[in-house]
N, C-alpha and C positions, 0 to 999 in steps of 0.2 A: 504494500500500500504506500502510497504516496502522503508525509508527513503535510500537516495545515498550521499556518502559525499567524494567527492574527492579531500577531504585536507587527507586522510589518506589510508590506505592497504584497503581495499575490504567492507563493509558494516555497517555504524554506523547512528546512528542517527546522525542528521545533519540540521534538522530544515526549516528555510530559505535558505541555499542553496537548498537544495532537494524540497522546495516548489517551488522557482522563475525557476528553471531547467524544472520541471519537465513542471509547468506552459509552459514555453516558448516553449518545444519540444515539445506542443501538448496533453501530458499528460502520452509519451509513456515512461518506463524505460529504461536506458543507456543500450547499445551491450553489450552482456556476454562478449565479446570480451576484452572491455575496463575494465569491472569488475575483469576479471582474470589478465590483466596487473598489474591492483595495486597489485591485492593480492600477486603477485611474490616477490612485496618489503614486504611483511608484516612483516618479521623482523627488517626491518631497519628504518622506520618511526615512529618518535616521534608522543605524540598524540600532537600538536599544536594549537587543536580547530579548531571549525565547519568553522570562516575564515579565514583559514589560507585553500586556495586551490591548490590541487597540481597536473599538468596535465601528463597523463604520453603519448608520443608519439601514442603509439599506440590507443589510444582512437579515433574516426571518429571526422573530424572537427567539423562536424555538430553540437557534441555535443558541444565541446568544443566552440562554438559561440555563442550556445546557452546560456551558462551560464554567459560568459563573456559580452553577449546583455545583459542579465536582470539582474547582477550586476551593469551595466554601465547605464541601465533605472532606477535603485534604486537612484545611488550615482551623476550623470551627474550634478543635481541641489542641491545637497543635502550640500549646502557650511558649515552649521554649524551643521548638525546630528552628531549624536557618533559614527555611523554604520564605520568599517574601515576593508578592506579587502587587506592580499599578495596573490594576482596571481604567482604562482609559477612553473614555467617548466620543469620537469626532463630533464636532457639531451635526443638529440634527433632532430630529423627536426619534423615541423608542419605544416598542410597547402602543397600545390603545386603550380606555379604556374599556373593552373589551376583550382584548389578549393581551395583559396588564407584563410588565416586566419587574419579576418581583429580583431583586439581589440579594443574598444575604453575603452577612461581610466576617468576613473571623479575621485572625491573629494575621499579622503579617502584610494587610488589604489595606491598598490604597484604591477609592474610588474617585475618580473628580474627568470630570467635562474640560473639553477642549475647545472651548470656546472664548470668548474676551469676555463674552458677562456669563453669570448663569443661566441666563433667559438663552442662551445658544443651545444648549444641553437641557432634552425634556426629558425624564425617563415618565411616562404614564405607568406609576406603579409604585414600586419601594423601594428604599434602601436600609435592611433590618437587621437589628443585632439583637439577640431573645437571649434570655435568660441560659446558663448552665447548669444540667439541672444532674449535680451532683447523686443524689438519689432522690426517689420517687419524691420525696419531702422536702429537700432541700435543693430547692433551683432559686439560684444567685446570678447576680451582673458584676459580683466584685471583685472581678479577676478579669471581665473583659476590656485587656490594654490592647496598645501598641495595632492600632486600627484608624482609620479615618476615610472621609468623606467631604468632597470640595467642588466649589467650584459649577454649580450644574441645576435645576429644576426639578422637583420632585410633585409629580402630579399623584397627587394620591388615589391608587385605584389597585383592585386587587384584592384575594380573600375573602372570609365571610368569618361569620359569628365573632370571637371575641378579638378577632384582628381587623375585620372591617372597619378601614376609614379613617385608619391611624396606620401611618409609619412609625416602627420602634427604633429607636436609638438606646439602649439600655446597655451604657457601659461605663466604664470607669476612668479614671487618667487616662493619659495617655493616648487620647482617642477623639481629637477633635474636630470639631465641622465650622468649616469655613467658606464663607462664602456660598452658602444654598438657599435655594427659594423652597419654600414648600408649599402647594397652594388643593385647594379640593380637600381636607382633611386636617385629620391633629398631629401631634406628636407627642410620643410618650418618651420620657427619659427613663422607663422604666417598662416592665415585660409584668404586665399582671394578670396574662392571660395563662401561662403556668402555675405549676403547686408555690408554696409560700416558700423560704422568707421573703422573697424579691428584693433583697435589699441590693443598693448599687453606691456607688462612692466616685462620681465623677467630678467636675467634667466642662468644656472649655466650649463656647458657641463663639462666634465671632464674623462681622459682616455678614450676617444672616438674615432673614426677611420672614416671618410665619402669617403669611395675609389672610390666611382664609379659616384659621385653626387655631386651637387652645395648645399649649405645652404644656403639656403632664408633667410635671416633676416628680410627684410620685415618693418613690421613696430613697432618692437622690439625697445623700448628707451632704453634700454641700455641689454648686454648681456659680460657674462664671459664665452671664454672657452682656459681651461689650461691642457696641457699635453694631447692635443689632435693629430690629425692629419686630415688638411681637403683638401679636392677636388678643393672646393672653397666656396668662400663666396660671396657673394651680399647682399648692402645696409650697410646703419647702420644711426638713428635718433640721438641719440644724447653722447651715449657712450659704444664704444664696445671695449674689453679690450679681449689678447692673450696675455700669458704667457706659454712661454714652449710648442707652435704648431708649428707643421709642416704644412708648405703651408698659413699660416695666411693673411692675407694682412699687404702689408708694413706700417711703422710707419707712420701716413698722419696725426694724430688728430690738429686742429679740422674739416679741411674739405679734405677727409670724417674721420670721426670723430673715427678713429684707434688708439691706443694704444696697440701696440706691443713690448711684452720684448721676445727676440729670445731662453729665457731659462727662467726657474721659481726659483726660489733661495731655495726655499725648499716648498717640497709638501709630504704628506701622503695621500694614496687612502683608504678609508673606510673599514672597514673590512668586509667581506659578507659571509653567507652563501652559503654551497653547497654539493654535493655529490661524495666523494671521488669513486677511481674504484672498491671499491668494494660495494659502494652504501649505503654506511653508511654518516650519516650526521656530517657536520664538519664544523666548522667558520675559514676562510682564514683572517690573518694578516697583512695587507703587510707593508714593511719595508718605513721606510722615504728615499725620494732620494731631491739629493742636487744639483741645478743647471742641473735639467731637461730638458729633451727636447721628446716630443712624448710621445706614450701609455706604459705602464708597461709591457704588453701583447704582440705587434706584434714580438719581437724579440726574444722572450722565456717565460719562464713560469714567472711572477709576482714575485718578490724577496719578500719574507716574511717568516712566518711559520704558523704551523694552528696546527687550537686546536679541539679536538673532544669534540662533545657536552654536554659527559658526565661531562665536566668541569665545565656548562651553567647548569644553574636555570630557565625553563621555564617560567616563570612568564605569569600569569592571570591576567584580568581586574579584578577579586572577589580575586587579592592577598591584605592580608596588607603590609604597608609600614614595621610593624613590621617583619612577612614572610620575608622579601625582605633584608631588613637588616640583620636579623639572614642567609638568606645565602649568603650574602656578609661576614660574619663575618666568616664563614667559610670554604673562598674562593673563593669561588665559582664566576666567572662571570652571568650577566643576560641577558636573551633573554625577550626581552617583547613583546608579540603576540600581535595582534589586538586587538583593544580596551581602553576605557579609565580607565586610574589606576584613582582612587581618594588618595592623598598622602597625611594624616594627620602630619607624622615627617620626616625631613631631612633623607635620606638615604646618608647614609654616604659612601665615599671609602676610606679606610684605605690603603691596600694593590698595589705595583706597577704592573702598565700592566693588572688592572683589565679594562673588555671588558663588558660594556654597549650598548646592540645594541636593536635596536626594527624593527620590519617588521610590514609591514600594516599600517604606519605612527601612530604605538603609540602614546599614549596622557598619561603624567603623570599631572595631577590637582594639584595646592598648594590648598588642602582644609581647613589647619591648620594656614595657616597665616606664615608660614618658608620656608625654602628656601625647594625646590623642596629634592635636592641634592649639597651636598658637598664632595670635595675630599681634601685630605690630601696633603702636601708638597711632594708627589711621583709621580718618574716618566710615562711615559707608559701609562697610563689610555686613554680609546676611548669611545667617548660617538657618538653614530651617531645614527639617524634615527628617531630621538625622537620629538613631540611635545609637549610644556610647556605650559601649561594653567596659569593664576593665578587666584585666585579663591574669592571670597567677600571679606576675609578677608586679608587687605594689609601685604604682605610680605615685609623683608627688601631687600631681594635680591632673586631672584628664582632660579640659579646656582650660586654658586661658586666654581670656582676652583684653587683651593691653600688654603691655613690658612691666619689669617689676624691676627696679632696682636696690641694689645694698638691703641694710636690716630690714626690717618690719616697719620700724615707727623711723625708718627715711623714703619710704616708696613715694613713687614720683607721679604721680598723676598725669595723665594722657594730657601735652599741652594742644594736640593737633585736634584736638576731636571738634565735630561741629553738631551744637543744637538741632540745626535746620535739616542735619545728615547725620541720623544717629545710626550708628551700629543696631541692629538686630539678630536675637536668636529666638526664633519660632519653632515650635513644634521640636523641643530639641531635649532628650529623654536618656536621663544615666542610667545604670542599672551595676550594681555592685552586688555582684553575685545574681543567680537564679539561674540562666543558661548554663552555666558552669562556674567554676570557684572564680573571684577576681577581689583587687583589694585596690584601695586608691585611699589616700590620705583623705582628699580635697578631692570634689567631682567638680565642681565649676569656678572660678577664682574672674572676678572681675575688677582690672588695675584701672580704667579704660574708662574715659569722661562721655556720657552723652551715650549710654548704653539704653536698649530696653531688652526687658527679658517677657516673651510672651509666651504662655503656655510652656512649661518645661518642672518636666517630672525630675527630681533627683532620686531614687530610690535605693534604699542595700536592702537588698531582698530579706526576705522574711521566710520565704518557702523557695521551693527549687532544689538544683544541685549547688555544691558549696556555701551551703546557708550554718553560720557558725559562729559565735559571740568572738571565738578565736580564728574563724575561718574566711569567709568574706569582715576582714576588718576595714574600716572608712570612720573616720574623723567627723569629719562634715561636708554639708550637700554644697553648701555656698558661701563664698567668702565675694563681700564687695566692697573694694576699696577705693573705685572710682566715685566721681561725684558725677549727681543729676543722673541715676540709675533709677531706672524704674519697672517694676516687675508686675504684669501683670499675667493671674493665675500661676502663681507659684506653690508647687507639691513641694513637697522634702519630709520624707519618711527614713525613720529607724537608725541615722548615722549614732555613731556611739558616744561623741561629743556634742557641742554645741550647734545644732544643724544648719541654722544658719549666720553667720557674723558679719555685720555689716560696720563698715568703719569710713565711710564715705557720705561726705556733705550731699544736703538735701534731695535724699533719696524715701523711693516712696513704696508700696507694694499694693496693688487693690485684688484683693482674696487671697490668702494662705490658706494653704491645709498642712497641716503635721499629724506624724503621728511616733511618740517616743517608741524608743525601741523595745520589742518585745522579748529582745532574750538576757539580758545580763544577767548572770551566774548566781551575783549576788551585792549588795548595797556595793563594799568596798572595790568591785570593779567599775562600776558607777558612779564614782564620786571625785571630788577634785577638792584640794584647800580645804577639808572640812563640809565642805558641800555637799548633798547628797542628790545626786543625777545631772543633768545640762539642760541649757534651755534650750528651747524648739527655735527661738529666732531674738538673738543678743544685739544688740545696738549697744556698740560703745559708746564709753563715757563722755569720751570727747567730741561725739556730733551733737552741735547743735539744733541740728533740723532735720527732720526725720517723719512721714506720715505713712500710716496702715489701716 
């Protein structure tokens, strides 16, 4: 048989997609119909690898369910495999409502539209994450990470009785939705259509739109969403936080337990790929905005600029760190495809407004014991989409961003940075320990003036492989010594000291979640000076301005 691979123009080997496809439909090959669609783009598509999948409208749903089923039968369980897949849409509708296109999303899944706005990418149908429904009794969402969804139209349509009419989103960190329309229906941040507890611990919305439908929150312990626009909302357990939405519920915390700022003080939206009108692929920019309110999108086009690909360095899971560097060194931004890098030396960014993006929830490894990546005293740089391992051997720090010089109390503060052009890391997730043992002092260290930190999980596993009071050891999630930093939806669970220390002028954070760690041995490993345990998030002495 002849392999089908619709990450690219018309017929390549392809592996595992063309296996589990072909598996799933039966054993019949895709409509010439759909085969001739790709090949129409065949000069305009990069090869991206066998997952990196890319659908093009006129393909029959069928197919397109088909593969998206047994992707989603792969990955649904698969919380610590390497396997990582983008689902990708070319502009266009999908689905009817009547032959609805329903997605479901697991571990590893990126979904998002190729288009400039949302409104380019309709899917009529769903994009759903249900509960895990560990035994009969206990089906939970609080382990569904490291997933997302961007960028696209969700016409709600599909199913019946207790799914009708609602797309589910029921998931936890690490799992956010950017930039989607939803319209015809509700959303649940929660799967209550399963046996109990339903309980979930999410979760990050951003440049979002819910016109036509209520959002469930459910049983959500806490959830961020900024720079949205919603219909409505229902519920909230113990912190739910709006910065910069239209329609939010008003400020009530603690009962019910809102926290609402009517504008967001400064936000940058993630940079995304997509397909310009002439169908050439291009990474969109978008510019920082100050004192926010609502989506980038519904008023006109996203304020930014964009860069065509040929600027991006494909990178491969089989790149070296060396590869990676030499074309950072000359120039050049990187795209990093599915897959896990293993990263023996710091990649370095020298260069301002270099654009670090990954799809498929890249994974860069510290296999060398150093920091993942480092950037330079410059401003502009975007690091989003990226998963950080650490790896057996302890690092001092696995990001940093800015230079750091001499002791502690002489570090030097980034003189280059600019307000107007801040540094960004989105979507950008540690993990110390759980796939395998790993140790890091410090997961993220900010020296670097004029940062913002959006959506970023720091986590030392709790469960997994190499989960250990003596085994995955880590310090803390964050350290920020730059000034005018500002973090919005910040996670930082379980590190063993002080999780996060901030020692930079007028720095701010809108939603934290913590959670202390669950294993110390016993008091006296836990304690310092007399003290007994560390704080979840330390503000030195010496800043005087500081807001949360």
């Amino acid at each position: 048989m002849r392999d089908w691979d619709v990450s690219g123009p018309g017929w390549r080997r392809a592996g595992i997609i063309a296996a589990i496809t072909l598996a799933v439909a039966g054993g019949t090959t895709p409509a010439a119909s759909a085969a001739s669609a790709l090949d129409a783009h065949a000069g305009h598509t990069p090869d991206f690898g066998s997952n990196v999948i890319i659908f093009d409208p006129s393909m029959p749903t069928a197919e397109i369910q088909a593969t998206v089923d047994a992707i989603a039968a792969q990955q649904t369980a698969n919380e610590f495999g390497s396997q990582r897949y983008a689902l990708l849409f070319r502009p266009g509708t999908y689905g009817t409502p009547a032959d609805p296109l329903v997605i479901p999303v697991g571990y590893y899944t990126q979904v998002a539209g190729l288009g400039a706005t949302p409104g380019d990418v309709v899917i009529n149908g769903k994009v759903n994450v249900y509960n895990q429904c560990l035994a009969p009794d206990n089906c939970i969402a609080l382990t569904n990470f490291w997933r997302s969804v961007s960028n696209l139209t969700i016409a709600v349509a599909g199913q019946s009785g207790c799914r009708a009419g609602t797309d589910f989103w029921a998931v936890s960190q690490a799992s956010p939705m950017r930039r989607v329309s939803v319209v015809g229906g509700n959303v649940s941040l929660m799967d209550y259509c399963t046996a109990g507890p339903q309980y979930a611990s999410g979760g990050f919305i951003a440049d979002s739109a819910f016109s036509s439908g209520t959002v469930i929150n459910g049983s959500q312990q806490q959830f961020l969403v900024r720079n949205s626009h919603l219909d409505g909302w229902t519920n909230g357990v113990w912190n739910q936080v709006f910065a910069g939405t239209i329609g939010a519920p008003a400020q009530s915390f603690p009962n019910p337990p809102y926290t609402t700022l009517d504008t967001n003080p400064i936000s940058r939206e993630a940079p995304f790929l997509y397909l310009d009108g002439t169908g050439q692929y291009r990474v969109f920019v978008p510019d920082a905005q100050r004192n926010s309110r609502g989506t980038t999108w519904e008023a006109g086009p996203t304020p930014g600029y964009s860069l065509p690909l040929s600027r991006f360095y494909i990178a491969r899971p089989t790149d070296s760190a060396e590869r990676l560097n030499a074309a950072l060194a000359r120039g050049m931004n990187l795209l990093f495809t599915p897959g896990v890098y293993a990263v023996d030396r710091t990649l370095d960014v020298r260069r301002p407004d270099t654009i670090l993006l990954g799809i498929g929830l890249a994974t860069l490894e510290a296999t060398g014991g150093v920091p993942v990546l480092r950037t330079a005293n410059v401003p502009g740089v975007e690091v989003a989409g990226l998963i950080v391992d650490a790896g057996p051997r302890n690092a001092p720090v696995l990001v940093q961003i800015g230079e750091r010089h001499g002791s502690p109390a002489a570090w030097v503060h980034a003189p280059w940075s600019d307000p107007r052009n801040p540094t960004l890391l989105a979507d950008v997730f540690f993990r110390i320990g759980g796939p395998h043992l790993g140790k890091a002092t410090v997961s993220l260290e900010v020296n670097a003036n004029d940062v913002l930190l959006d959506d970023i999980w720091a986590w030392r596993a709790d469960h997994g492989s190499g989960v250990g009071w003596t085994s995955n050891t880590a310090d803390t999630g964050l350290i920020v010594n730059g000034d005018r930093v500002a973090a919005t939806g910040l996670f930082v669970e379980h590190y063993q000291k002080d999780e996060v220390i901030w020692t930079g002028e007028h720095g701010s954070t809108i939603m934290f979640q913590n959670e202390m760690p669950y294993d110390p041995p016993n008091q006296a490993a836990w304690s310092h000076g007399g003290t007994r345990g560390y704080a979840a998030y330390a503000v030195a002495s010496t800043v005087h301005t500081h807001q949360a």
